[in-house]
C-alpha positions as CSV (number, residue, x, y, z in Angstrom):
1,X,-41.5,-27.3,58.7
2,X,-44.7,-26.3,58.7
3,X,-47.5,-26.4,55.8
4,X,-48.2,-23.6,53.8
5,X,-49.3,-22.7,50.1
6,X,-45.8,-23.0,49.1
7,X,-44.8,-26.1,47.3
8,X,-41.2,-26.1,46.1
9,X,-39.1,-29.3,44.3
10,X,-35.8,-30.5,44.2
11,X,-35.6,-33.2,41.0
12,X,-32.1,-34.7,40.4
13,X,-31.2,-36.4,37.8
14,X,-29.2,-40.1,38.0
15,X,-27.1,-39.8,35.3
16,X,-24.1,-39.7,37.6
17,X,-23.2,-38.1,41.0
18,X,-23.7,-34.6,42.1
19,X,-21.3,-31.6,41.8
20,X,-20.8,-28.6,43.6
21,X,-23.4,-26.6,41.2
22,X,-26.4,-29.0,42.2
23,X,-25.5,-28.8,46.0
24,X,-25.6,-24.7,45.4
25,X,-28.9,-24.9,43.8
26,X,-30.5,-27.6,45.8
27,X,-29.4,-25.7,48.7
28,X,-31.3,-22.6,47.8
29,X,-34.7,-24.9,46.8
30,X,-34.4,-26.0,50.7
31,X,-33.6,-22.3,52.1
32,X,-36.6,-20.8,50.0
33,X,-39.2,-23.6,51.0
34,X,-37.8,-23.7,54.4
35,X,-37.9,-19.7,54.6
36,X,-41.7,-19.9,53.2
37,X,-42.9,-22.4,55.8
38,X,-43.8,-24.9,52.8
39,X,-43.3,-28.2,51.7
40,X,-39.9,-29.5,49.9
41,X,-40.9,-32.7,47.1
42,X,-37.9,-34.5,46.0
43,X,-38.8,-36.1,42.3
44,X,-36.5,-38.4,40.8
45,X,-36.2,-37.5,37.0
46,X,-35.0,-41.2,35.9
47,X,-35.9,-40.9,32.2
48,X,-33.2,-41.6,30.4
49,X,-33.1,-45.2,30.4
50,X,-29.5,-45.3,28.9
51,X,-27.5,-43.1,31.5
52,X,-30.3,-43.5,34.5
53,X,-28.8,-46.0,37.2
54,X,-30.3,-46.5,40.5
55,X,-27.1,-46.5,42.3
56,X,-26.6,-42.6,41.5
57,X,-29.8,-42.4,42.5
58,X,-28.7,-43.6,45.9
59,X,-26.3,-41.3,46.5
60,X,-27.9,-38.7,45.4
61,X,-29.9,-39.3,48.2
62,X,-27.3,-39.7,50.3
63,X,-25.2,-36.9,49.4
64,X,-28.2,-34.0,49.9
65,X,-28.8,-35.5,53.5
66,X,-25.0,-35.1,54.1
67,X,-25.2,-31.7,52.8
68,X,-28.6,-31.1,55.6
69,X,-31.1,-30.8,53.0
70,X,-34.6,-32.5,54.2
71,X,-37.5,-32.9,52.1
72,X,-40.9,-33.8,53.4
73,X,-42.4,-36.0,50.6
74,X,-39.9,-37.9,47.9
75,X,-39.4,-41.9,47.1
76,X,-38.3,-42.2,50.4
77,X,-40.7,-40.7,52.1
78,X,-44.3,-41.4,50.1
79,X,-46.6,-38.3,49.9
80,X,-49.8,-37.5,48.2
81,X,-48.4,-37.6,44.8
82,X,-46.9,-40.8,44.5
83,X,-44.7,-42.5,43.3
84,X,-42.0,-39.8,43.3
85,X,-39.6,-41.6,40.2
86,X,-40.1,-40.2,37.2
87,X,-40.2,-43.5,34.8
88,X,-43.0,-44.9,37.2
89,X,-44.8,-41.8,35.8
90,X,-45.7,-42.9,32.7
91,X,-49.3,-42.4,32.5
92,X,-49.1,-38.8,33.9
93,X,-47.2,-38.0,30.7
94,X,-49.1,-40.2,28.2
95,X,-52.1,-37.9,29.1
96,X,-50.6,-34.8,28.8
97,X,-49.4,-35.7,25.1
98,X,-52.7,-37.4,24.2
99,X,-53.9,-33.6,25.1
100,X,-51.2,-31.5,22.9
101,X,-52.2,-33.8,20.3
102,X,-56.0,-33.8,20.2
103,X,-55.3,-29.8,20.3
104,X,-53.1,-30.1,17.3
105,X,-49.9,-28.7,18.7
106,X,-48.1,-32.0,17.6
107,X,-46.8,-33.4,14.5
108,X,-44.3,-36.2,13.8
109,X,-41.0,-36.1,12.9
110,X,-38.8,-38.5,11.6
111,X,-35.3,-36.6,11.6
112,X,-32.5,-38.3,13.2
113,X,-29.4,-36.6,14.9
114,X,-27.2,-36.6,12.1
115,X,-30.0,-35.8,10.0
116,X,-30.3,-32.2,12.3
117,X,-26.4,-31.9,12.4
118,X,-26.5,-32.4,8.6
119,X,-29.3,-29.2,8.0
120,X,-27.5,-27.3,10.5
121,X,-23.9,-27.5,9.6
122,X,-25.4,-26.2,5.9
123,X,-24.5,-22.4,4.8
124,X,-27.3,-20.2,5.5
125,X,-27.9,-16.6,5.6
126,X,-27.6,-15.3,9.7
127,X,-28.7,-12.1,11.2
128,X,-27.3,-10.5,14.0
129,X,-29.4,-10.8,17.6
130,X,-31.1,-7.8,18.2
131,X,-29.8,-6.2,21.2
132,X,-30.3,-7.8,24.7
133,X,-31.6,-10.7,22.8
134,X,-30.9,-14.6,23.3
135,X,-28.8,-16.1,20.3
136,X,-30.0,-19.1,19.1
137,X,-26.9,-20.9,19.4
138,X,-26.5,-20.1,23.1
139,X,-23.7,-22.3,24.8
140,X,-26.5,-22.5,27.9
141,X,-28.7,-24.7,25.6
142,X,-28.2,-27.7,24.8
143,X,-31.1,-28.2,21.8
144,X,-30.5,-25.8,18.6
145,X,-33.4,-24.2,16.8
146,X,-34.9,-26.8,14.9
147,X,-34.5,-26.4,10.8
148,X,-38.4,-27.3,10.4
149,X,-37.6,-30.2,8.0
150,X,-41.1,-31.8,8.6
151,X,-42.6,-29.2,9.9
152,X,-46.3,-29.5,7.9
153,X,-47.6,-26.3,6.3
154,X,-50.0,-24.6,8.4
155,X,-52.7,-25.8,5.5
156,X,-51.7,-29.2,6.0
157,X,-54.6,-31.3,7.8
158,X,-53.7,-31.8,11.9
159,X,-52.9,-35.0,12.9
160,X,-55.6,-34.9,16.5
161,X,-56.1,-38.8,16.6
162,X,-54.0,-41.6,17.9
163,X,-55.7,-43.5,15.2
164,X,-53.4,-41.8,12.8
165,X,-50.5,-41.9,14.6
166,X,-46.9,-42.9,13.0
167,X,-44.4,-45.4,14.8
168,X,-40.9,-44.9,15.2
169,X,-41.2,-41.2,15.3
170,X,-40.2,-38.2,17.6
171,X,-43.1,-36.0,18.5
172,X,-42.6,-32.2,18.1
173,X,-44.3,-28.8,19.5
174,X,-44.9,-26.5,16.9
175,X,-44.3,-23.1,18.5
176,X,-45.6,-19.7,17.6
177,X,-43.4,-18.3,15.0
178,X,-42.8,-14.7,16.5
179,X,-44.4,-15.1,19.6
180,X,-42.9,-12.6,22.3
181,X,-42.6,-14.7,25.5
182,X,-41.4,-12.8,28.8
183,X,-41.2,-14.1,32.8
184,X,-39.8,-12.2,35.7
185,X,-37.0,-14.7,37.0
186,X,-36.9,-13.9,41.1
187,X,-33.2,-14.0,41.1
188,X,-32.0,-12.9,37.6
189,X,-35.1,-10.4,36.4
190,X,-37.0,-9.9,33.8
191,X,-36.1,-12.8,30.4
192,X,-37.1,-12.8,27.0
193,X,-37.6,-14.4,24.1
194,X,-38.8,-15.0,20.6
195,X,-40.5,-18.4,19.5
196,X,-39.1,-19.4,16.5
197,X,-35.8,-17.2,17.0
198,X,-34.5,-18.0,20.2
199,X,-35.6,-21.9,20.2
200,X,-37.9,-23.6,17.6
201,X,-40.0,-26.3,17.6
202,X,-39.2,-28.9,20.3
203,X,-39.5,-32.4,20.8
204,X,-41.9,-33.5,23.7
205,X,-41.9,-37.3,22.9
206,X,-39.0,-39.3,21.7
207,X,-39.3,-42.4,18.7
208,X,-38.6,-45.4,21.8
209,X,-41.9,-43.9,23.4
210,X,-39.9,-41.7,26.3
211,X,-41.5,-38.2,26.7
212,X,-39.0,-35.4,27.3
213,X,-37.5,-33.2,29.6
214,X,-39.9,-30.5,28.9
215,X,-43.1,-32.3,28.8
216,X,-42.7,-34.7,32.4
217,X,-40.9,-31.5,34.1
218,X,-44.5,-29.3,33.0
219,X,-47.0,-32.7,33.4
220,X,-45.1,-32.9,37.2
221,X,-45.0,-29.8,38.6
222,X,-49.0,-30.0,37.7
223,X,-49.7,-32.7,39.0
224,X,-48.0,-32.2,42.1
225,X,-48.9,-28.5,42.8
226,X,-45.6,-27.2,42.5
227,X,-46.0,-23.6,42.8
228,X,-42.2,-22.5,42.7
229,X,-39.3,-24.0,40.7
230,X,-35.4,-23.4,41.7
231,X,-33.0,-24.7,38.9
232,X,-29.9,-23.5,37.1
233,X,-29.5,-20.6,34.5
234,X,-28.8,-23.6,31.8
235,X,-32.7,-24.0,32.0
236,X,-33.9,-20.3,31.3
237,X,-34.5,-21.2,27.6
238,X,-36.7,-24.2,29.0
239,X,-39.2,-22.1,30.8
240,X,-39.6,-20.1,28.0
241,X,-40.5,-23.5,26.5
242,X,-42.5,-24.4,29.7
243,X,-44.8,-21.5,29.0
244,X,-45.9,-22.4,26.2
245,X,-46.8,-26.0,27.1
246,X,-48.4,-24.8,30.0
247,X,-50.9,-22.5,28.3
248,X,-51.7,-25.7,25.8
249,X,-52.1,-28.1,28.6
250,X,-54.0,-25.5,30.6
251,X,-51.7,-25.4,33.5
252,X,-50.4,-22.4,36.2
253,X,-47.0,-21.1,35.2
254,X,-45.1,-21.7,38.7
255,X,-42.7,-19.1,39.9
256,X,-39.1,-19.2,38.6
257,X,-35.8,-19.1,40.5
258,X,-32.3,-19.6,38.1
259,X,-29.3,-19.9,39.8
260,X,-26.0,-18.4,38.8
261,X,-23.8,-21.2,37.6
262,X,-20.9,-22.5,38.3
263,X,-17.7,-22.6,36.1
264,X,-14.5,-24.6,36.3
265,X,-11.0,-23.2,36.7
266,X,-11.4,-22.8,32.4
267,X,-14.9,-21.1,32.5
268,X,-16.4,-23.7,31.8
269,X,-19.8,-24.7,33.7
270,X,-19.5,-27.9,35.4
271,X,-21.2,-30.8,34.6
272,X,-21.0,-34.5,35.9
273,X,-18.0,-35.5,34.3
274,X,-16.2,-33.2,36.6
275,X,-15.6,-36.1,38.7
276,X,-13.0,-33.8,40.8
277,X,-15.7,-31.2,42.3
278,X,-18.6,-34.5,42.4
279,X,-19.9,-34.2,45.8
280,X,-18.6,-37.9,46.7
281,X,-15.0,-36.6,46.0
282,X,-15.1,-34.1,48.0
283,X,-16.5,-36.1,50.7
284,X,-13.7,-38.4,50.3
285,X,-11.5,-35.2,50.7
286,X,-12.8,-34.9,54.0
287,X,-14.5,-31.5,53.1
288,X,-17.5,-30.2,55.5
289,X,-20.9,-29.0,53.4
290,X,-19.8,-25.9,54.9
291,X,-16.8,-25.8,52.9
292,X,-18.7,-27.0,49.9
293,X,-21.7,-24.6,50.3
294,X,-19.2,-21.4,51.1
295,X,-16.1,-22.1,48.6
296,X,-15.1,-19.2,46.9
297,X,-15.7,-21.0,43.1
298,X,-16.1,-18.9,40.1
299,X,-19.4,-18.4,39.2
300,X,-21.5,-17.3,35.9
301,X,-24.7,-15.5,35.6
């Protein structure tokens, strides 16, 4: 492959072994870098110290070479923007927060899950979506719109100084309540959505000192010139969020490609407890990547 301007990513997760739905996507990262003459980085997003284990890691590996993906830099392969494993990153995303917070895009929040589960399961008045709109409670999502339980008053003195930092605390983005935020997807069109409405304030680093999803995903695509990002329609919402750390951190918005998902025989979208359509099952089954990457499987917009 040769090098161009074009700098795509493929960024598994080891949490458990691929599906069908990651092959489908991570096949269409490879055919759009390979089609631009650029460069393929495979990033290992190994943050969640709970559910991460190296041996999906592995075969994660394994399973996208089987499949006749290639990359050209990765933890594999070394590159320019090493190391390629996400919880050897950990600087990287230290400075990016250090930055929201010295900006004052940052306060603390001491809410726990049941405390969220608590405010949100209480009555409250609901409005109906305006047409063409994103609910908040979209199934896509995993992260509801966050009550604002310690959000500060916008009076309230910022907090722009590790020296006054609070331990054993998640760290939250305040959004811009009412903020229109659009991006033309280069698959599914044109997406919007409302700060505030459509998702809230989000957290970007958790209480045992683990940044999030959102934060390393924008701090890595920075830092390692990623100028086009192929992922799953679960992770529209999260660009919209992307944009706005972007602008605060002062980085380029990459292009974004979101792949149709797919469902299960019950219309639901897979995930990696469908151990019967994981990638080393259907291996096992003696199945080709040609029958994987053709199979004639339901899929969702």
């Amino acid at each position: 492959m040769s090098e161009s301007g074009y700098r795509g990513r493929l960024a598994p997760s080891p949490t458990g072994y691929l599906h069908v739905g990651h092959a489908r996507t991570f096949w269409t990262a490879w055919q759009r870098a390979r089609e631009a003459g650029g460069t393929l980085v495979m990033r290992m997003e190994d943050l969640d110290p709970d559910r991460s284990r190296a041996a999906y890691a592995d075969a994660a590996l394994e399973d996208l070479r089987w499949l006749g993906i290639r990359w050209q830099e990765g933890p594999d392969k070394g590159g320019p923007f090493a190391p390629y494993v996400q919880s050897r990153r950990h600087e990287v995303y230290l400075d990016a927060w250090q930055k929201l917070l010295r900006h004052g895009y940052l306060y603390p929040c001491r809410c726990s899950r049941k405390d969220l589960e608590s405010a949100l399961a209480a009555p409250h008045e609901g409005g109906s979506a305006a047409s063409g709109a994103h609910s908040p409670q979209d199934p896509l999502d995993d992260e509801p719109v966050y009550p604002g339980t310690c959000r500060p008053p916008l009076s309230a003195p910022l907090i722009t100084s590790e020296a006054d930092l609070k331990e054993g605390v998640n760290w939250r983005f305040r959004v811009p309540d009412g903020e229109k935020l659009w991006f033309k997807d280069l698959n599914l069109g044109i997406q919007r959505y409302v700060a505030g409405r459509d998702f809230g304030d989000f957290v970007v680093w958790r209480r045992d000192g683990v940044p999030s999803y959102q934060l390393a995903c924008v701090a890595d695509d920075a830092a390692m010139g990623i100028t086009e990002v192929v992922r799953g329609a679960d992770l529209l919402k999260s660009t919209a969020r992307q944009i706005l750390l972007n602008r605060a951190l002062d980085f380029d918005n990459p292009a974004w490609f979101h792949c149709s998902l797919i469902v299960d025989q019950n219309g639901r979208r897979l995930a990696k407890r469908h151990d019967a359509l994981s990638l080393r099952v259907l291996r096992q089954r003696g199945l080709t990547p040609m029958n994987i990457l053709s199979a004639e499987l339901p899929v969702e917009a």
